[in-house]
C-alpha positions in Angstrom: 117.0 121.2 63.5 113.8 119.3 64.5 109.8 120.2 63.3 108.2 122.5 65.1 105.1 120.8 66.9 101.7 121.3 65.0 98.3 121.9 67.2 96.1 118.8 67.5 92.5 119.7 66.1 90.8 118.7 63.2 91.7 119.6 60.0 88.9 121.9 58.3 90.3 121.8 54.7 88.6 118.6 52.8 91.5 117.8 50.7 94.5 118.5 53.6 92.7 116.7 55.6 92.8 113.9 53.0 96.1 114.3 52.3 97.4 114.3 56.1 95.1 110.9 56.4 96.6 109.1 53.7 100.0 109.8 55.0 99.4 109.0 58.8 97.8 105.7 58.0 100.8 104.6 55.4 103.0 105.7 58.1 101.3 104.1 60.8 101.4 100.8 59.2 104.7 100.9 58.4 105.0 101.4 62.3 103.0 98.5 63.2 104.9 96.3 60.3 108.2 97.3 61.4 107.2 96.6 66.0 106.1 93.4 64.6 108.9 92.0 62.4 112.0 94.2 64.6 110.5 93.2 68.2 107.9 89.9 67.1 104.9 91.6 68.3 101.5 90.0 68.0 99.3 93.0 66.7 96.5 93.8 64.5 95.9 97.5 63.6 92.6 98.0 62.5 91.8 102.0 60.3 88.3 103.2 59.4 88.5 106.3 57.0 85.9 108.9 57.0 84.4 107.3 54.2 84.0 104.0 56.0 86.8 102.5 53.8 88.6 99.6 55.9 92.8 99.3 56.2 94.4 96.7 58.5 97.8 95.0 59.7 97.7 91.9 61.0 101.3 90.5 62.2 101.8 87.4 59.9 102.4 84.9 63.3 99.0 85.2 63.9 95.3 85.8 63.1 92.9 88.2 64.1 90.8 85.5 66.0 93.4 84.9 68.2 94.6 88.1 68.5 90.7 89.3 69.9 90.9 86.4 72.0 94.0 87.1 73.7 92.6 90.5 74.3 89.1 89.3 75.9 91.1 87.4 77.9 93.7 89.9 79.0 91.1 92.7 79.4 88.3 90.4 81.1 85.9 92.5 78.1 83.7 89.9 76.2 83.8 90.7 72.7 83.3 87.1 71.2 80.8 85.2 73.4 78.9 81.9 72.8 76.0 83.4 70.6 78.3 84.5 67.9 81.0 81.4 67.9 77.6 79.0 67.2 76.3 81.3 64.6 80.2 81.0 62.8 80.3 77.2 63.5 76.7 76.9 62.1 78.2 79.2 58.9 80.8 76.5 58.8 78.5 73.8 58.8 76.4 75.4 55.9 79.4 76.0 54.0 80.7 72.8 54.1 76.7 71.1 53.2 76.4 73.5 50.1 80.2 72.4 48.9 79.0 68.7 49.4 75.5 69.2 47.4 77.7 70.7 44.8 79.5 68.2 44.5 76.8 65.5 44.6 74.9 67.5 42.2 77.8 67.9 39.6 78.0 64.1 40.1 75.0 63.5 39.2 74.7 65.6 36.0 77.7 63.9 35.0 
């Protein structure tokens, strides 16, 4: 004997609504874990709570990065244009000039 089907609206109790959340992401990651190891899907599942807290999946054969740009190119949607990749290669440099002054500088205190 199967469920019977639930109507789809928002749930007005605080702490079902909590309750129902909490189980629908777990189970929805378990989804995306299983497609990905069962079928070797590339995904990423990104979840935003109400409260702004952040849950993901990413498959483990592959990164986010490459993942958004398969997308922007599949779609034809920029997402990741020029102005942002030379502000994270300019991070990158910084990064790596701070981890060589601190290194120079521990040198030097000896």
């Amino acid at each position: 004997m199967g469920r019977g089907k639930i109507e789809i609206k928002r749930i007005e109790n605080t702490s079902n609504r909590q309750v129902t959340y909490s189980k629908r992401k777990n189970g929805i990651l378990k989804k995306a874990k299983e497609i990905s190891v069962l079928c070797d899907a590339q995904l990423s599942l990104i979840i935003f709570g109400a409260s702004g807290k952040m849950h993901e999946y990413i498959s483990p054969s592959t990164t986010l990065i490459d993942i958004l740009d398969r997308y922007q190119r599949a779609s034809g949607k920029t997402i990741w244009d020029t102005k942002h990749e030379n502000l994270s290669n300019e991070i990158d440099r910084i990064k790596k000039e701070n981890d060589s002054m601190q290194i120079e500088l521990r040198h030097l205190k000896g």
